[in-house]
C-alpha positions as MATLAB code, in Angstrom:
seq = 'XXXXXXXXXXXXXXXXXXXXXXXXXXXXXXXXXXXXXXXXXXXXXXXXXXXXXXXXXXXXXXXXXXXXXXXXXXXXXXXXXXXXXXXXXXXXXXXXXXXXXXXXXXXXXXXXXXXXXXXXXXXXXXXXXXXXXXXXXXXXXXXXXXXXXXXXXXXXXXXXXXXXXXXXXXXXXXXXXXXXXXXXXXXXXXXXXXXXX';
ca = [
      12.668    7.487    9.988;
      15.143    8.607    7.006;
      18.273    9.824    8.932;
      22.236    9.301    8.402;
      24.484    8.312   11.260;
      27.692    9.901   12.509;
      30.037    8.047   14.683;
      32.059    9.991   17.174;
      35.754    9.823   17.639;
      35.585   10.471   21.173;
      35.494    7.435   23.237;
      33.507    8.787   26.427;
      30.546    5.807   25.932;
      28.131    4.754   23.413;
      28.504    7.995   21.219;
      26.356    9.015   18.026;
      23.916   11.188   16.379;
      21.547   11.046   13.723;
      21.221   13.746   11.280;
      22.595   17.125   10.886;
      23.978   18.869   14.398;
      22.388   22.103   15.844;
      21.903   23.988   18.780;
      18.277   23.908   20.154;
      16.755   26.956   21.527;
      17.872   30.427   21.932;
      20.669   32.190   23.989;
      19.504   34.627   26.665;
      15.896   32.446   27.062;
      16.945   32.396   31.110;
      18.152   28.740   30.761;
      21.425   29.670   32.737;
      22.014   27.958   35.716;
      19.047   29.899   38.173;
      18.773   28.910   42.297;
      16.352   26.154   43.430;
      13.711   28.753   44.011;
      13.678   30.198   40.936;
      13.403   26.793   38.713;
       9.585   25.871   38.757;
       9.527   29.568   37.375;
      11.761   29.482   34.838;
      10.397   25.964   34.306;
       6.867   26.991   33.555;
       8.218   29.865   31.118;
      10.220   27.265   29.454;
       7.302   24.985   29.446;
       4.788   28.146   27.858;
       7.830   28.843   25.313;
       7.359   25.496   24.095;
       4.274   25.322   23.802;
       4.130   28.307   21.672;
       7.133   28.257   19.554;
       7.526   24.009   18.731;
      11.019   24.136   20.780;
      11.585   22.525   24.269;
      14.601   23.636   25.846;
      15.278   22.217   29.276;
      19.158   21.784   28.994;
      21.576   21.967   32.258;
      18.694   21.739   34.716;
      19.953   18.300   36.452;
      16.849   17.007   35.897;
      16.506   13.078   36.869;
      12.811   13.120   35.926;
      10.555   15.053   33.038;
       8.630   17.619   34.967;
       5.182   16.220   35.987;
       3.879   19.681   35.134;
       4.469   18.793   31.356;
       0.778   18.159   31.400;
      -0.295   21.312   32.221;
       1.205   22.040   28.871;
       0.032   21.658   25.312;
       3.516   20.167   23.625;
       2.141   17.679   20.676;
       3.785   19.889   18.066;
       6.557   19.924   19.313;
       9.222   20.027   16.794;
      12.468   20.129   18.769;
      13.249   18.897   22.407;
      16.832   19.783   23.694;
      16.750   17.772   27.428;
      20.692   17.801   27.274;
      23.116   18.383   30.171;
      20.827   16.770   32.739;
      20.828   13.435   34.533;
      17.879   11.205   33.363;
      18.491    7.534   33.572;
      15.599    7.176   30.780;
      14.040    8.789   27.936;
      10.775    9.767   29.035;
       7.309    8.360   27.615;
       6.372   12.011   26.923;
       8.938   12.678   25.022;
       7.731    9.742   22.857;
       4.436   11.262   22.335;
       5.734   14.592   20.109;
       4.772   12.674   17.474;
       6.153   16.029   15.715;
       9.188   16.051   17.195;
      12.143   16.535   14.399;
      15.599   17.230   16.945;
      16.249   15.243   20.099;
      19.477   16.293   22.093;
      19.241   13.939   25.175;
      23.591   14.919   24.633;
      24.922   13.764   28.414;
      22.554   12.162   30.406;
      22.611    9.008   32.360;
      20.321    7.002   29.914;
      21.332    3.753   29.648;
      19.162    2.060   26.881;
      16.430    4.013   24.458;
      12.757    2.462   24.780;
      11.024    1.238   21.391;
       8.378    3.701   21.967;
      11.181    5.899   20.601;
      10.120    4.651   17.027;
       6.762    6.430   17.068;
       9.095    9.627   16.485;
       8.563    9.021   12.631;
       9.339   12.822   12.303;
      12.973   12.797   13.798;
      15.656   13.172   11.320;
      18.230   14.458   14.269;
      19.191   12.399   17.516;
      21.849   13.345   19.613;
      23.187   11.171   22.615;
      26.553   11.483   23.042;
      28.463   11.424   26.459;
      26.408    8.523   28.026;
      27.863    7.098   30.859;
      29.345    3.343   30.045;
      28.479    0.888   32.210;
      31.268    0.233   34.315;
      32.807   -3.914   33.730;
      32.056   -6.591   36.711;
      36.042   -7.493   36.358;
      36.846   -4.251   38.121;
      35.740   -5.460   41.612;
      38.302   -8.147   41.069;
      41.363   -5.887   41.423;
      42.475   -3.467   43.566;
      43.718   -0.554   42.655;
      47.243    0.506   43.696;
      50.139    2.973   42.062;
      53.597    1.155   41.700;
      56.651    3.328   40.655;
      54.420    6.276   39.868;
      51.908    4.506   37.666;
      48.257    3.436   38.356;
      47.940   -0.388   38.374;
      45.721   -3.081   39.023;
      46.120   -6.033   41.495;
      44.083   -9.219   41.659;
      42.457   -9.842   44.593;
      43.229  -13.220   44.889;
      46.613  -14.257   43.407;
      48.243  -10.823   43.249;
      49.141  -10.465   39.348;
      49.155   -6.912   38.013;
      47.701   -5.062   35.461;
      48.124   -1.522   33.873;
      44.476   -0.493   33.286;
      43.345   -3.431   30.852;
      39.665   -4.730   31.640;
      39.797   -7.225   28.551;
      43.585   -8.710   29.733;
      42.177   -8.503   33.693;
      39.111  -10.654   32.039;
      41.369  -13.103   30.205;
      43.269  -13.704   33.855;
      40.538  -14.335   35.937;
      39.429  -16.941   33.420;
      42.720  -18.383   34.329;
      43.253  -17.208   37.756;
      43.581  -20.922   39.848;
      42.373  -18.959   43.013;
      39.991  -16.904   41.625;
      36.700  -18.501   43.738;
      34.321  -18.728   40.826;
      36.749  -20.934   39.401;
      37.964  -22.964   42.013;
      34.113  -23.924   42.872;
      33.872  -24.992   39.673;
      37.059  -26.971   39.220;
      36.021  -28.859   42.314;
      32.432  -29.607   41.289;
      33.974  -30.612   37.869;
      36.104  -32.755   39.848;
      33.626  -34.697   41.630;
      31.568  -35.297   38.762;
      34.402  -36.999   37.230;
      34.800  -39.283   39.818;
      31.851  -39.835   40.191;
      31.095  -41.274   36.349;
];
């Protein structure tokens, strides 16, 4: 898989592509944003698109699953896939299986890790996933939010130190933090080991 790799500026969550940027699919192709009624419709004639032109477009159709009905649907030369603006937590197998497939825009979904299977895509030269949700630090559940003089801060739970939004500084503190629990429990077990010995 020969491809080059551009780093975004933006800092919204693990953010970068691979290869040249495009826009999959055509405008007008009735991938707006139809009712509930109307999407296994306009599903199927995205599906029989695809499976006649190369190009899978399902953008912006909240999808949290690849449509079972896929299989109803010869897509193996598939060449590009754009599954953007929806909400899968995965890249799915199928998707794996274009061995074809050139141009993957998975562009802000919820995934949170690609599968290996992704590396039987020898064709892609073009992977998009920018805007992924980051996962959100443990340290946050630690502190408790509160505004102080018109800004945001952030209070620990258990000795009352503040923060301005910092998760690497509110880290560093509970480390040190005499009554956070964690370390208290372990002070004391350390404790009793030593005088024990």
């Amino acid at each position: 898989m020969a491809a080059s790799v551009l780093l975004s500026a933006e800092n919204t969550g693990p953010t970068f592509a691979v290869g040249n940027s495009g826009v999959v699919g055509s405008p007008g192709n009735g991938v707006g944003a139809p009712g509930p009624a109307s999407w296994n419709r306009s599903l199927d004639r995205a599906l029989d698109e695809a499976s006649a032109t190369g190009c899978l477009n399902l953008s912006g159709r909240k999808l949290k699953e690849f449509p079972r009905s896929v299989a109803n649907h010869d897509l193996t030369d598939t060449t590009r896939a754009d599954l953007s603006r929806n909400r899968l937590p995965e890249l799915p197998v199928e998707v794996c299986m274009f061995v074809s497939l050139e141009h993957l825009n998975l562009y802000q979904n919820c995934l949170r890790s690609l599968p290996e299977s992704l590396l039987n895509l020898q064709a892609l030269t073009y992977l998009n996933i920018r805007k992924m949700p980051r996962a959100l630090s443990d340290v946050w559940r630690h502190f408790a939010a509160a505004n102080v003089e018109g800004k945001a801060v952030y209070i620990c739970k258990y000795c009352a130190k503040s923060y301005v939004k910092n998760a690497t500084k509110m880290q560093n503190h509970l480390a040190k933090c005499i009554k956070f629990p964690q370390r208290s429990q372990q002070a004391t077990s350390d404790k009793s080991m030593s005088t024990s010995i």
